[in-house]
VEXPA-93107 format. One line per 2 residues: number of its first residue (from 1); for each residue x, y, z of N, C-alpha, C, CB. Coordinates in pm, 1 decimal. Glycine has a CB too. Layout:
N
NUM	X/Y/Z/X/Y/Z/X/Y/Z/X/Y/Z  ... .
This chain:
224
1	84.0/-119.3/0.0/0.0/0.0/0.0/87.8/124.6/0.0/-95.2/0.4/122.0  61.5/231.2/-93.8/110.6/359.5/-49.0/37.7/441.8/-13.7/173.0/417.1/-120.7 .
3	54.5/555.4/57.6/13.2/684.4/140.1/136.2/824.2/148.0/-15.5/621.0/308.6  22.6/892.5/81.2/88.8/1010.2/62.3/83.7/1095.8/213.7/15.9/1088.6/-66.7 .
5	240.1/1148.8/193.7/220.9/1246.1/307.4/273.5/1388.8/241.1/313.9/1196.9/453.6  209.9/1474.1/335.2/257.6/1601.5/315.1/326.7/1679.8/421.4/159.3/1669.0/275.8 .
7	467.9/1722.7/341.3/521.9/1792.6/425.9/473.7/1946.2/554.1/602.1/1813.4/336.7  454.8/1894.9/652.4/434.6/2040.2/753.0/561.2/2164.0/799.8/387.6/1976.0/906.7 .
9	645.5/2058.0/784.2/775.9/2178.3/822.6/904.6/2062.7/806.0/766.2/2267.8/1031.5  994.2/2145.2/779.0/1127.4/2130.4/770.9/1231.4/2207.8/806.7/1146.2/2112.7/677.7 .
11	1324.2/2160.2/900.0/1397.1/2258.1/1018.8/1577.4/2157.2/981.6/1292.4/2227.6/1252.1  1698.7/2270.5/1018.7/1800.8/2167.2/944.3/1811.7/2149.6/1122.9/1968.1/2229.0/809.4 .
13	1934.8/2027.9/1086.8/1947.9/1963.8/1229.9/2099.2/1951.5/1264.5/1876.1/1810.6/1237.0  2160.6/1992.5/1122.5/2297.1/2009.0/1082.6/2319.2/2039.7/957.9/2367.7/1907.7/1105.2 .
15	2482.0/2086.3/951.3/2512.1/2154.0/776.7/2428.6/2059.3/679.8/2709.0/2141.7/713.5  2360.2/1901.0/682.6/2356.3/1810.5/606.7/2231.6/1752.1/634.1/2461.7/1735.0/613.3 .
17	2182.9/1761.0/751.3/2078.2/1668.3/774.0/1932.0/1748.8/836.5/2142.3/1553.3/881.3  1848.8/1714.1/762.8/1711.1/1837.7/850.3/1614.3/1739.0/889.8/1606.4/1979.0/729.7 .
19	1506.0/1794.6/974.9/1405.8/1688.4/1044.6/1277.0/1788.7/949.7/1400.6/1681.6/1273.7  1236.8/1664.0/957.6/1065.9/1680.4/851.8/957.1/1638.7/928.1/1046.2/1569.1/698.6 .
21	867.0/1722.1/931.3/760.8/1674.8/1027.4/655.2/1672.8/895.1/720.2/1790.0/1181.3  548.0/1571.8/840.2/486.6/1534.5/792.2/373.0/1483.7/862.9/542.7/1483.7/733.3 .
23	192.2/1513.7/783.4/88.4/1502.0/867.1/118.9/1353.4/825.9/-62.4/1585.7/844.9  13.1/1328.6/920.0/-24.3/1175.6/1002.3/-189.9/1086.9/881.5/-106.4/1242.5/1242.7 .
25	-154.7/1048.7/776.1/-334.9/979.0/742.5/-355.3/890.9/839.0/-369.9/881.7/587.0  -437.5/824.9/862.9/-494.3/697.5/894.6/-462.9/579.5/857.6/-592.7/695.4/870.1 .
27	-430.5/458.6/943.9/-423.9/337.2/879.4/-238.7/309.1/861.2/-522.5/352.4/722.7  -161.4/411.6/885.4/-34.5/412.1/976.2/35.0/347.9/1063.4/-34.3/474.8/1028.3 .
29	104.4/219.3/1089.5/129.9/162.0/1194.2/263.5/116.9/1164.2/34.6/67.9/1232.0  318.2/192.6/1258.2/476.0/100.1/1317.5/540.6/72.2/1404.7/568.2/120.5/1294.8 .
31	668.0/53.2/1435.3/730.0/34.7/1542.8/828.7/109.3/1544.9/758.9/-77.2/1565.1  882.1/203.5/1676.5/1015.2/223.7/1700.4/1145.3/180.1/1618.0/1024.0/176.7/1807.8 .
33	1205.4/211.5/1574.9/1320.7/160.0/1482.8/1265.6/110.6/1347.2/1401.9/36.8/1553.5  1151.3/114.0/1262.8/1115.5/92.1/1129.2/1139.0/213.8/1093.6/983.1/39.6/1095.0 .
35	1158.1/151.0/934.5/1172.4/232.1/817.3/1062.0/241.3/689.0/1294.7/187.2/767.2  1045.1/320.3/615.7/992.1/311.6/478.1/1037.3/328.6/376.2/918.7/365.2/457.9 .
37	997.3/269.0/275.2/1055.5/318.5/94.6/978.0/430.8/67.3/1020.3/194.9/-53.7  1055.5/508.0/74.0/994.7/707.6/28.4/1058.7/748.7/-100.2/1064.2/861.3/161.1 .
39	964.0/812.3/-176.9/985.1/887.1/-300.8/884.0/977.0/-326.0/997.8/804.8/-412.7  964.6/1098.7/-415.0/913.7/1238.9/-356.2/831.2/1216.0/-489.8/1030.6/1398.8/-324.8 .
41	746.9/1260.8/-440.7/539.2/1287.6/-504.6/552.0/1356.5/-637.9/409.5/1431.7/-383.3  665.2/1331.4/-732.8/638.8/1419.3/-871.6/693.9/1331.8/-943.3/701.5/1572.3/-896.8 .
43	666.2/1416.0/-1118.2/692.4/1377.7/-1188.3/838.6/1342.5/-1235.0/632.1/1427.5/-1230.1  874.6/1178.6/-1279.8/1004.3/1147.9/-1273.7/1103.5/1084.9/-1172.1/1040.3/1237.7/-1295.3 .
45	1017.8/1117.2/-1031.6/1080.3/1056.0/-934.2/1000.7/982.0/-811.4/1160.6/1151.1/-890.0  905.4/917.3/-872.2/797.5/817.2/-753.4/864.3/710.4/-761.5/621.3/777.0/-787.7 .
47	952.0/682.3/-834.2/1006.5/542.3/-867.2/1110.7/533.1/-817.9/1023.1/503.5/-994.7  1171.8/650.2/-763.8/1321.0/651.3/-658.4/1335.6/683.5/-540.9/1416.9/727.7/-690.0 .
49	1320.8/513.5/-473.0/1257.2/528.9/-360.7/1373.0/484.8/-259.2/1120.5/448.1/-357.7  1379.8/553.1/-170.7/1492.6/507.8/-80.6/1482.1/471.0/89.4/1587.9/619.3/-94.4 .
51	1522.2/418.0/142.6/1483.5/390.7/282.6/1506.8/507.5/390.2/1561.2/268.8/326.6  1401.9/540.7/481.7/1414.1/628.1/589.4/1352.1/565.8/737.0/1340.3/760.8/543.7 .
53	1406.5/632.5/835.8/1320.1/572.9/957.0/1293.3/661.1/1029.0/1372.9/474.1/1040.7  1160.4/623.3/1035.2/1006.1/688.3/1177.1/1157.3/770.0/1256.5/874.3/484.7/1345.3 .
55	1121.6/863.8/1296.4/1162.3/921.1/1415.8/1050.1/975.0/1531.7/1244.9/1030.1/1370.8  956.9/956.8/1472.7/899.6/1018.2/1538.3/801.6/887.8/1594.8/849.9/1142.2/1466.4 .
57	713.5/880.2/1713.2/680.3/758.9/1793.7/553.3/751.8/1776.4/714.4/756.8/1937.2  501.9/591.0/1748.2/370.8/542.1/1727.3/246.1/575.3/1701.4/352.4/500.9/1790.4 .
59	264.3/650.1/1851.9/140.4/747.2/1918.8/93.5/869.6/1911.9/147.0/759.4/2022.5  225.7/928.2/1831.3/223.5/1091.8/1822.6/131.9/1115.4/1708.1/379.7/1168.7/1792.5 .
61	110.7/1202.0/1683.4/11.6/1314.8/1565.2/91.1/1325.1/1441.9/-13.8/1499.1/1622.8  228.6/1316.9/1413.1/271.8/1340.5/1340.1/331.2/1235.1/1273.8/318.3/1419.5/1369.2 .
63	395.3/1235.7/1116.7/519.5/1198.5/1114.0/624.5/1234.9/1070.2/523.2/1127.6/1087.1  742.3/1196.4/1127.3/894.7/1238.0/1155.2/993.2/1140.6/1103.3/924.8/1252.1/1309.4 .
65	1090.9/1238.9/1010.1/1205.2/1156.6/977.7/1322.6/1300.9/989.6/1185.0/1061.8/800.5  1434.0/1229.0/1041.4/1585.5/1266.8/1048.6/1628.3/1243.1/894.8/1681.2/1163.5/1166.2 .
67	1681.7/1312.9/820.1/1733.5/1271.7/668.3/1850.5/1378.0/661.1/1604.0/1292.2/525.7  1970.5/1263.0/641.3/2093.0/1346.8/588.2/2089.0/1341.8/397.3/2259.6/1259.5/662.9 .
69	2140.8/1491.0/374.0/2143.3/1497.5/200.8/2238.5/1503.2/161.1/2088.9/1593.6/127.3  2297.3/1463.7/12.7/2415.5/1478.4/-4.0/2395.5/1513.2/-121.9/2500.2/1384.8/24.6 .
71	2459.5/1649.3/-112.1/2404.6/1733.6/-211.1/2539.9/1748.5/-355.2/2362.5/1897.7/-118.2  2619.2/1648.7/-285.6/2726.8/1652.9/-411.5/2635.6/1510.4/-540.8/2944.8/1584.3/-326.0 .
73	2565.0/1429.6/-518.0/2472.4/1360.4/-563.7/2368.2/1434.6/-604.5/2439.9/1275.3/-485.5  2314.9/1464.3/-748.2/2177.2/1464.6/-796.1/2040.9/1405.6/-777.8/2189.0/1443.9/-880.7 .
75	2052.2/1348.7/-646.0/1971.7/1267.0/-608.7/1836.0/1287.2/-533.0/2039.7/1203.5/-554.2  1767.8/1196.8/-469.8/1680.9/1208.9/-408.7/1650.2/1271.6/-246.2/1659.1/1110.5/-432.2 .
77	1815.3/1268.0/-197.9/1818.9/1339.4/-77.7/1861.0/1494.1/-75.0/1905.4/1266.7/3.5  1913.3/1520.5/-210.5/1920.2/1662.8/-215.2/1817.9/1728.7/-219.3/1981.0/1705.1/-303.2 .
79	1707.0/1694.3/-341.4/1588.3/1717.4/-340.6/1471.3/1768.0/-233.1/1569.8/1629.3/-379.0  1497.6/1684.5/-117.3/1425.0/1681.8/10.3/1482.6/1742.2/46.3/1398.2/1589.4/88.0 .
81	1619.6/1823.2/74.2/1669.2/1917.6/143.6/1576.4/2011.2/116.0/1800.6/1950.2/120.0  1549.3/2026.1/-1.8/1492.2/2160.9/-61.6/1324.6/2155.5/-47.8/1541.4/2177.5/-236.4 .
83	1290.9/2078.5/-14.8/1148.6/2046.3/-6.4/1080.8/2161.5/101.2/1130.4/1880.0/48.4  898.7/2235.1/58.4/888.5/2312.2/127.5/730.6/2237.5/211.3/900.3/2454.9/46.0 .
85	648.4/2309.5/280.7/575.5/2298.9/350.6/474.8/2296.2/227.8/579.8/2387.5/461.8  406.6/2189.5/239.1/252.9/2150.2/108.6/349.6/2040.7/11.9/174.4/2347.2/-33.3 .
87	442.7/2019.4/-8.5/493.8/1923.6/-105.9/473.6/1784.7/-61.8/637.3/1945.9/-132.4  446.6/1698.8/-146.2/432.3/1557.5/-127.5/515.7/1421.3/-106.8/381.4/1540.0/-208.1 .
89	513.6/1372.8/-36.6/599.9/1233.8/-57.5/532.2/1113.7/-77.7/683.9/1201.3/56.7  576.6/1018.3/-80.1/460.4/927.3/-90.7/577.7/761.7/1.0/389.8/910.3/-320.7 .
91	531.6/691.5/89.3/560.2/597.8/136.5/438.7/445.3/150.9/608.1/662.8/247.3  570.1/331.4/148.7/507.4/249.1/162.0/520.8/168.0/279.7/514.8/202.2/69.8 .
93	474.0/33.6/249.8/459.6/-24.2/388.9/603.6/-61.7/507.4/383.1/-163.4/352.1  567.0/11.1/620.3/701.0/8.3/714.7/746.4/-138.8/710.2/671.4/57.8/884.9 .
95	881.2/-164.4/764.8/956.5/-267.3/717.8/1081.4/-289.5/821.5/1000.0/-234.0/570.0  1205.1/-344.2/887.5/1309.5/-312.0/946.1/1320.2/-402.3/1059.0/1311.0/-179.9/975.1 .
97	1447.3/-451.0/1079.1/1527.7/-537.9/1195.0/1513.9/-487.2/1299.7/1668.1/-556.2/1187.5  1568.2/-374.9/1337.7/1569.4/-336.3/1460.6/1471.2/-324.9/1528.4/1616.1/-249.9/1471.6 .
99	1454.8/-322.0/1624.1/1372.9/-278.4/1754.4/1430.1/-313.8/1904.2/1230.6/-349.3/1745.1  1333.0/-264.4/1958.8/1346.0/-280.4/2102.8/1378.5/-462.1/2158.2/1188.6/-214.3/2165.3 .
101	1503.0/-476.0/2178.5/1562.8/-596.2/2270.9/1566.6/-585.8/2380.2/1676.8/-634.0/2258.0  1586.3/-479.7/2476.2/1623.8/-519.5/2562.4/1748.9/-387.8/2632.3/1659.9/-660.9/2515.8 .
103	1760.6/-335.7/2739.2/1908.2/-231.7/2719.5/2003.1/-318.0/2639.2/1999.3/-184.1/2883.5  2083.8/-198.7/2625.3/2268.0/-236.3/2570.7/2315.8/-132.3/2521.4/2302.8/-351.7/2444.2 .
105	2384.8/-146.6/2410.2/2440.2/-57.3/2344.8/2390.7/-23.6/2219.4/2550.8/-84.1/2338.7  2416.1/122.0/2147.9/2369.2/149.3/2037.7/2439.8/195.3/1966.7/2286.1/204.7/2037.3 .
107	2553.0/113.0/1847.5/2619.8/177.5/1751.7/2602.4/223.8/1667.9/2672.7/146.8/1718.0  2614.5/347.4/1646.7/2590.5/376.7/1517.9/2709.1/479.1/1375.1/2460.2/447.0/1556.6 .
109	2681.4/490.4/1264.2/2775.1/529.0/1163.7/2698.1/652.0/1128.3/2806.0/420.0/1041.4  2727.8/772.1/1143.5/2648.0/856.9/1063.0/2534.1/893.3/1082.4/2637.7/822.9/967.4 .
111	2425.2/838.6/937.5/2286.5/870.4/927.1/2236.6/713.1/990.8/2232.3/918.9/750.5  2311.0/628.9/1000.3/2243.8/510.8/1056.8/2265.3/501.7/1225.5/2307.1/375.6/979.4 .
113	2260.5/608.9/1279.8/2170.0/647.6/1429.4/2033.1/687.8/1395.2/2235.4/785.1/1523.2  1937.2/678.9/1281.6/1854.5/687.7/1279.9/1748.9/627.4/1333.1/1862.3/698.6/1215.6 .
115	1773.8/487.3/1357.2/1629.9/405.2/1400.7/1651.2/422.2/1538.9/1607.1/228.2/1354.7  1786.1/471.2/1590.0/1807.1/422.6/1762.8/1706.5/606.8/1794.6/2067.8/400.6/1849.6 .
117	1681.4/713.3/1721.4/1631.3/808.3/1769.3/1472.8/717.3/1840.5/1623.7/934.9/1643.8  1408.1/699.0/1778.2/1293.4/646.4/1805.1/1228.9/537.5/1903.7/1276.3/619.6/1714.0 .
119	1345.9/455.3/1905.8/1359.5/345.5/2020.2/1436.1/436.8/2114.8/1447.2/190.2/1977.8  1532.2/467.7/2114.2/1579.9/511.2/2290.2/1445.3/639.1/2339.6/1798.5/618.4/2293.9 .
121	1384.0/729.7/2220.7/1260.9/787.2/2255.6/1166.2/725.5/2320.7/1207.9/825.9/2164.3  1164.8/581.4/2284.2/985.2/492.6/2316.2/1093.7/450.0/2469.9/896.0/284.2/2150.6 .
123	1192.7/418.3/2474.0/1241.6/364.2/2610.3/1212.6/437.0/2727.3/1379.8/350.5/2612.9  1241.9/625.4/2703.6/1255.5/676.3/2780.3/1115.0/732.6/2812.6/1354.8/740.1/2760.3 .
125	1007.3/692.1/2711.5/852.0/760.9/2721.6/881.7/632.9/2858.7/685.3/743.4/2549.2  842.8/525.4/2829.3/823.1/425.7/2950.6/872.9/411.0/3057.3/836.6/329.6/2931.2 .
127	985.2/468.1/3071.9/1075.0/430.7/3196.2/1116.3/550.5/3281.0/1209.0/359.2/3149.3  1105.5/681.2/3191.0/1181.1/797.9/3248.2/1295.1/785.8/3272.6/1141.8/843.5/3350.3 .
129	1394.7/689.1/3228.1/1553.4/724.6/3231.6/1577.6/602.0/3157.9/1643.2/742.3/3391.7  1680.4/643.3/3054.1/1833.7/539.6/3024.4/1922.6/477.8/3072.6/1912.6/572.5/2983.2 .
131	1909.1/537.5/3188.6/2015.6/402.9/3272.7/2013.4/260.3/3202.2/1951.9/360.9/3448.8  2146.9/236.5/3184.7/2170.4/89.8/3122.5/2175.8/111.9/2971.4/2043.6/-24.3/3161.2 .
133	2160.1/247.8/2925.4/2169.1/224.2/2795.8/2284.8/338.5/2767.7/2021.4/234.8/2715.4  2397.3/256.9/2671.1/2465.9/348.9/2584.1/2497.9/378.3/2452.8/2543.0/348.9/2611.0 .
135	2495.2/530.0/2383.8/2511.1/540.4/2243.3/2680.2/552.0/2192.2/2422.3/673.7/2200.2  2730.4/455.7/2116.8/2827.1/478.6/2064.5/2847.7/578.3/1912.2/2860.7/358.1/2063.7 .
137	2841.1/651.6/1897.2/2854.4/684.0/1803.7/3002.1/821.4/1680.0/2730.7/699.1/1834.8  2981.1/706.2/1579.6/3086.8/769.6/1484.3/3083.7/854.7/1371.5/3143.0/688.4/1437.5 .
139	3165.9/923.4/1338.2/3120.1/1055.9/1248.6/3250.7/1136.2/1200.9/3018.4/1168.7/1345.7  3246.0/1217.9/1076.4/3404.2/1226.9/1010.4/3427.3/1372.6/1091.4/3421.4/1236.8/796.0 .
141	3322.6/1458.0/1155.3/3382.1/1539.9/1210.7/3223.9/1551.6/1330.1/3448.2/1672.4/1098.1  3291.6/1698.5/1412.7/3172.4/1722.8/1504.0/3035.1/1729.5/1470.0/3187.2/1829.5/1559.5 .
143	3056.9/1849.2/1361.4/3009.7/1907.0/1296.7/2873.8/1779.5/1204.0/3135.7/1983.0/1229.1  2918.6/1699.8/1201.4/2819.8/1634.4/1193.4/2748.6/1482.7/1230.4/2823.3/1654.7/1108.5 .
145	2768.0/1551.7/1375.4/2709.2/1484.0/1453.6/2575.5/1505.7/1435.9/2751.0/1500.9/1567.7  2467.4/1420.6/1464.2/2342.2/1435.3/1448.6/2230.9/1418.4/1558.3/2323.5/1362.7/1358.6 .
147	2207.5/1542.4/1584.7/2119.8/1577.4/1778.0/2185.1/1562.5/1887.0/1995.7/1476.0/1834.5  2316.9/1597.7/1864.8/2430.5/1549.2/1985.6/2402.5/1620.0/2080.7/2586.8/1565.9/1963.8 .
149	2351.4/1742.3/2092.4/2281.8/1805.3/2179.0/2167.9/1694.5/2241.2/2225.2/1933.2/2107.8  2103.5/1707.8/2179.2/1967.4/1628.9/2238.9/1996.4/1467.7/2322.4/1856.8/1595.0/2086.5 .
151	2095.3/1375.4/2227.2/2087.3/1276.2/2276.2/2191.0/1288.7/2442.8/2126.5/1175.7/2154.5  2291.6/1398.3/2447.7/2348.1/1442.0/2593.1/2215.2/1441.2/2676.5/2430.1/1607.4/2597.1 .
153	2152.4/1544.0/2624.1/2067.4/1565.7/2726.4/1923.3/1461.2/2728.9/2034.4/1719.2/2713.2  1948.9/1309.7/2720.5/1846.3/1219.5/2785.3/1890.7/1177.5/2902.6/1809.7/1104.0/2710.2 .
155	1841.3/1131.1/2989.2/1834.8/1131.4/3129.7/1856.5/974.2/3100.2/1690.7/1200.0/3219.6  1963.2/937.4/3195.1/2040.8/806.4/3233.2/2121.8/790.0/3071.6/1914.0/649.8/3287.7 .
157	2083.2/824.0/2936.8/2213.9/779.5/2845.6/2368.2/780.6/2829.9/2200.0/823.6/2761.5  2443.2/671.3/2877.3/2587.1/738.5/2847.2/2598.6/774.4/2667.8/2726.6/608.7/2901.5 .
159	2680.9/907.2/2632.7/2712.1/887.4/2500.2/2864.2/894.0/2463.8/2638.3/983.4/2426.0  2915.8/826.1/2332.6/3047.5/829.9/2330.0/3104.7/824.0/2225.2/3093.8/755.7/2390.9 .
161	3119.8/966.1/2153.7/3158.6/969.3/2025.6/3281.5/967.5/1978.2/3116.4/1053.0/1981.3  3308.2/915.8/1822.6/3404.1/934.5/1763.2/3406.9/987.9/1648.7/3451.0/853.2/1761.8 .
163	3516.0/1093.9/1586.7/3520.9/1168.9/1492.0/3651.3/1103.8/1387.1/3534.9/1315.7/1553.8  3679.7/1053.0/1315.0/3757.5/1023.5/1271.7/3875.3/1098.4/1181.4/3703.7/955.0/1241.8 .
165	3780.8/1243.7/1095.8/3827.9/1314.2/1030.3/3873.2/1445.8/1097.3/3752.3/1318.9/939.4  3888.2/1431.3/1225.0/3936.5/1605.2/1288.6/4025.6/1538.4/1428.5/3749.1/1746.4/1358.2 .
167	4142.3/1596.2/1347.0/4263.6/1509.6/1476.8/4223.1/1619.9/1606.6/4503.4/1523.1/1422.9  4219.8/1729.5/1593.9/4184.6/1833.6/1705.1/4085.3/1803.8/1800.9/4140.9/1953.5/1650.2 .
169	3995.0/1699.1/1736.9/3905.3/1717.0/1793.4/3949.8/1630.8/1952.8/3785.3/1675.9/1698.8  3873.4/1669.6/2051.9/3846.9/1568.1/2217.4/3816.8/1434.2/2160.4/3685.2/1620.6/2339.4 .
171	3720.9/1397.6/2036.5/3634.8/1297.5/2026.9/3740.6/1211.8/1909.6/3465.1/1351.9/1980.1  3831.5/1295.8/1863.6/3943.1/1206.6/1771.3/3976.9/1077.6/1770.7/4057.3/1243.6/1785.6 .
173	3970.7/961.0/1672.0/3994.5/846.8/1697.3/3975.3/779.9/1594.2/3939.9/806.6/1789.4  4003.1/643.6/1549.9/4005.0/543.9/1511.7/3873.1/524.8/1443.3/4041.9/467.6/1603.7 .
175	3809.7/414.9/1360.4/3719.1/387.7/1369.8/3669.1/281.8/1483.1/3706.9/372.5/1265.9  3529.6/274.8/1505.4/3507.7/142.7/1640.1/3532.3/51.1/1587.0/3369.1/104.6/1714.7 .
177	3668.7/-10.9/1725.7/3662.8/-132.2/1710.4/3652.1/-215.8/1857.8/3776.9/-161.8/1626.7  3706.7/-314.8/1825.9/3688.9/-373.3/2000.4/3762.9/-386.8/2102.8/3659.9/-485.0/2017.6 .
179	3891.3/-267.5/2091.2/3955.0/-186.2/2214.0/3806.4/-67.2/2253.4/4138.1/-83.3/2147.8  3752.8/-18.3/2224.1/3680.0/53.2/2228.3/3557.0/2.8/2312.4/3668.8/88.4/2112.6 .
181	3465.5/-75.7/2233.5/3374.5/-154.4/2271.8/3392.5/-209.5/2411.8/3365.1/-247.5/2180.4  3506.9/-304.5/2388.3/3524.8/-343.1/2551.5/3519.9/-274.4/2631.5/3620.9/-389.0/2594.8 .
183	3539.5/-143.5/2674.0/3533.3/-35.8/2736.3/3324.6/3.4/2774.7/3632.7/78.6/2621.4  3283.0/22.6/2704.2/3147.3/-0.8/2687.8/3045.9/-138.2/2706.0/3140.7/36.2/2573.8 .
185	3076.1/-193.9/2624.3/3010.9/-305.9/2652.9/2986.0/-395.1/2756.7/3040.1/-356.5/2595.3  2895.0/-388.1/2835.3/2881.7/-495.8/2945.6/2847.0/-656.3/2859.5/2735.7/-441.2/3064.1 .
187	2919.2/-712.5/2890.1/2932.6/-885.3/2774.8/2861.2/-960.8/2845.9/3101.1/-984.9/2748.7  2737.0/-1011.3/2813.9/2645.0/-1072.1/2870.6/2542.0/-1020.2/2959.3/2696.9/-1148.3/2919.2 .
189	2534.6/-927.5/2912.6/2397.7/-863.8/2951.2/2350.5/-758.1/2837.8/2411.3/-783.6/3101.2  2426.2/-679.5/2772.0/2429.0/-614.0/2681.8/2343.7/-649.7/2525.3/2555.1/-604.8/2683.1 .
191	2232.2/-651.8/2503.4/2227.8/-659.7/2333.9/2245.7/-517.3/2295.7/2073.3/-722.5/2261.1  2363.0/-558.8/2220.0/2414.2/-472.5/2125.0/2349.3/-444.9/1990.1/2530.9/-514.6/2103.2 .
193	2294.9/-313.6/1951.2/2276.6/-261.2/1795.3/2340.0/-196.8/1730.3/2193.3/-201.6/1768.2  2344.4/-209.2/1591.4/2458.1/-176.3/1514.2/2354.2/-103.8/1405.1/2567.2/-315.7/1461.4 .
195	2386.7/-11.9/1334.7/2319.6/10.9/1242.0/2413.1/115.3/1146.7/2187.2/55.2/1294.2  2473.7/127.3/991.7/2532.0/199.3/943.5/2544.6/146.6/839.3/2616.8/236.8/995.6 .
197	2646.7/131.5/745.2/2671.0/75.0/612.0/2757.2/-23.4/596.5/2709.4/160.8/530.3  2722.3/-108.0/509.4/2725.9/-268.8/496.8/2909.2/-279.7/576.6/2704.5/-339.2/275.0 .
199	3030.7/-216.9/529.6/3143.7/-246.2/578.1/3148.7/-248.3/704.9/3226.3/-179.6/537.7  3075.1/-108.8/753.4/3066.7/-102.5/930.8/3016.0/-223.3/1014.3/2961.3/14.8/978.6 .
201	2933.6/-290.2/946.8/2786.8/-395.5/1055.4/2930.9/-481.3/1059.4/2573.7/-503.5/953.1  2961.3/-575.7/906.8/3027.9/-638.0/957.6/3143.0/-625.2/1015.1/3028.3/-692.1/908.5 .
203	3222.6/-496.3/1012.3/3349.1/-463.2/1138.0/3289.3/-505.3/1266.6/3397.7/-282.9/1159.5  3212.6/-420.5/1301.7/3149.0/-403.4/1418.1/3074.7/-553.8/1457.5/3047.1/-276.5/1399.7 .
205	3030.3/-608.8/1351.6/2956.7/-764.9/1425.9/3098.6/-831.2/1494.0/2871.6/-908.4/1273.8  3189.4/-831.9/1429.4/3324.2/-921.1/1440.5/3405.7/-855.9/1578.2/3432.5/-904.2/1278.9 .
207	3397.9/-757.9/1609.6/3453.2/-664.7/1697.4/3379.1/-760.5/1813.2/3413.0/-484.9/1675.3  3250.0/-697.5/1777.8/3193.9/-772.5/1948.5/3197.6/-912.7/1942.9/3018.2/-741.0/2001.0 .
209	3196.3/-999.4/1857.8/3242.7/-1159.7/1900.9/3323.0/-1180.6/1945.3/3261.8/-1247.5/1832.1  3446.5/-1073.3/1925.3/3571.8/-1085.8/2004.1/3581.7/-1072.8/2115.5/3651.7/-1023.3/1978.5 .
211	3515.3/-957.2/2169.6/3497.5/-915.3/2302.4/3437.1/-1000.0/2401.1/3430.4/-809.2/2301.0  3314.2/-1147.0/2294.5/3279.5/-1210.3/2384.8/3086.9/-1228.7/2373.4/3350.0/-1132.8/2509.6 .
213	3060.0/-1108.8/2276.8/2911.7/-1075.3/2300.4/2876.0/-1203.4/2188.1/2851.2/-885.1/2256.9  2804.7/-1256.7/2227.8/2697.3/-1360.5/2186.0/2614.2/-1330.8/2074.8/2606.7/-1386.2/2291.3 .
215	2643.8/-1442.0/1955.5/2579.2/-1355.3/1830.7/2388.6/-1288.1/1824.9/2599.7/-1478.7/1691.9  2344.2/-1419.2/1883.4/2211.7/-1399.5/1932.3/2196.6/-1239.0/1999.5/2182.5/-1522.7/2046.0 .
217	2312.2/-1204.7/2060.7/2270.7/-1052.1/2133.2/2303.3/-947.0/2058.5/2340.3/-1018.0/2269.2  2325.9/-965.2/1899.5/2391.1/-846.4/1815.6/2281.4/-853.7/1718.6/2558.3/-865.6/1747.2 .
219	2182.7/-683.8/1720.6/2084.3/-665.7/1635.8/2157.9/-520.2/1494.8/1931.7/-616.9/1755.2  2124.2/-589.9/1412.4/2189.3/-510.4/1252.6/2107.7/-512.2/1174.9/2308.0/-569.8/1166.8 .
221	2104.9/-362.1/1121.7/2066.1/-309.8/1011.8/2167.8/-229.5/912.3/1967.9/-235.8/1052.4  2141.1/-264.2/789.4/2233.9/-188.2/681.2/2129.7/-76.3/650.1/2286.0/-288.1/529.9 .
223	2231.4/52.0/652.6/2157.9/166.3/630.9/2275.2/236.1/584.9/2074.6/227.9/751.6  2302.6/225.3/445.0/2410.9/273.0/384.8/2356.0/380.4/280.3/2493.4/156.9/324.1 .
């Protein structure tokens, strides 16, 4: 099935990435950490459809997606940068691995901290704190980090970033591996999520087997 939505507002969230709030039809249902195949409502491009995920939660009035653009590409995410309030998208039926396991950890690459916005959101609607949960996350500079503000300020989350492309930076480092992880990871209690692009999952799956984490406790999504 598809369902058109229309854009209500669009706000940037960084040099690269803006949040879209889109009305809500009827007949809508997902989960925390799903995604959809979206393509923008005109002529020439309903057919280029690419994956995004809910940010915004179940229950709310709206819907919400985090979308980084890359505007050196002619593509479909530049496009949506530029997208105004009344323009159309059109999505189909939600879809996606992740969800809610259990605490642990939450790795992520980039734009693939996207599904963990929505799940550590639905965690903290229920519980009023993160305790037990931490975000790892990696990125080529500060600068585009994505809600690093916001995700500091959830109540009980540890967060712990890495920048790979800015030696200056505090957050300077390596990419994750499992000197790192071990540091984080509680091993056997922990399900670990991974979510970023196809090279990362499997670094990162192999990292934590080393460390000890149990494949059964490692949840992945490719979001490249």
């Amino acid at each position: 099935m598809t369902t058109k939505l229309t854009l209500q507002d669009i706000r940037p969230v960084t040099h690269d990435v803006n949040h879209l709030i889109f009305d809500r039809p009827e007949g809508i249902d997902f989960m925390p950490g799903q995604a959809v195949d979206l393509a923008l409502d005109r002529d020439g491009w309903r057919d280029e459809k690419r994956p995004f995920t809910f940010t915004s939660l179940p229950d709310e009035a709206a819907i919400e997606f985090v979308i980084k653009s890359y505007p050196d590409h002619d593509g479909v995410t530049k496009r949506i940068a530029r997208m105004k309030p009344g323009d159309t998208v059109l999505i189909e039926e939600p879809w996606g691995a992740i969800k809610d396991e259990g605490d642990g950890t939450f790795i992520a690459g980039g734009a693939g901290v996207t599904p963990f916005i929505a799940i550590l959101r639905a965690k903290l609607q229920a519980s009023g704190t993160l305790d037990g949960n931490t975000l790892v996350f990696s990125n080529k500079t500060e600068d585009d980090i994505i809600l690093r503000t916001w995700f500091d300020k959830m109540p009980g989350l540890k967060t712990r970033y890495v920048v790979t492309d800015q030696p200056e930076s505090p957050f300077s480092g390596d990419k994750i591996g499992a000197g790192l992880l071990k540091q984080v990871v509680s091993v056997g209690s922990d399900t670990c999520y991974v979510c970023g692009p196809d090279a990362m999952l499997d670094d990162i799956a192999e990292a934590l087997k080393e460390i000890g984490v149990a494949e059964n406790r490692i949840v992945t999504e490719d979001f490249d």
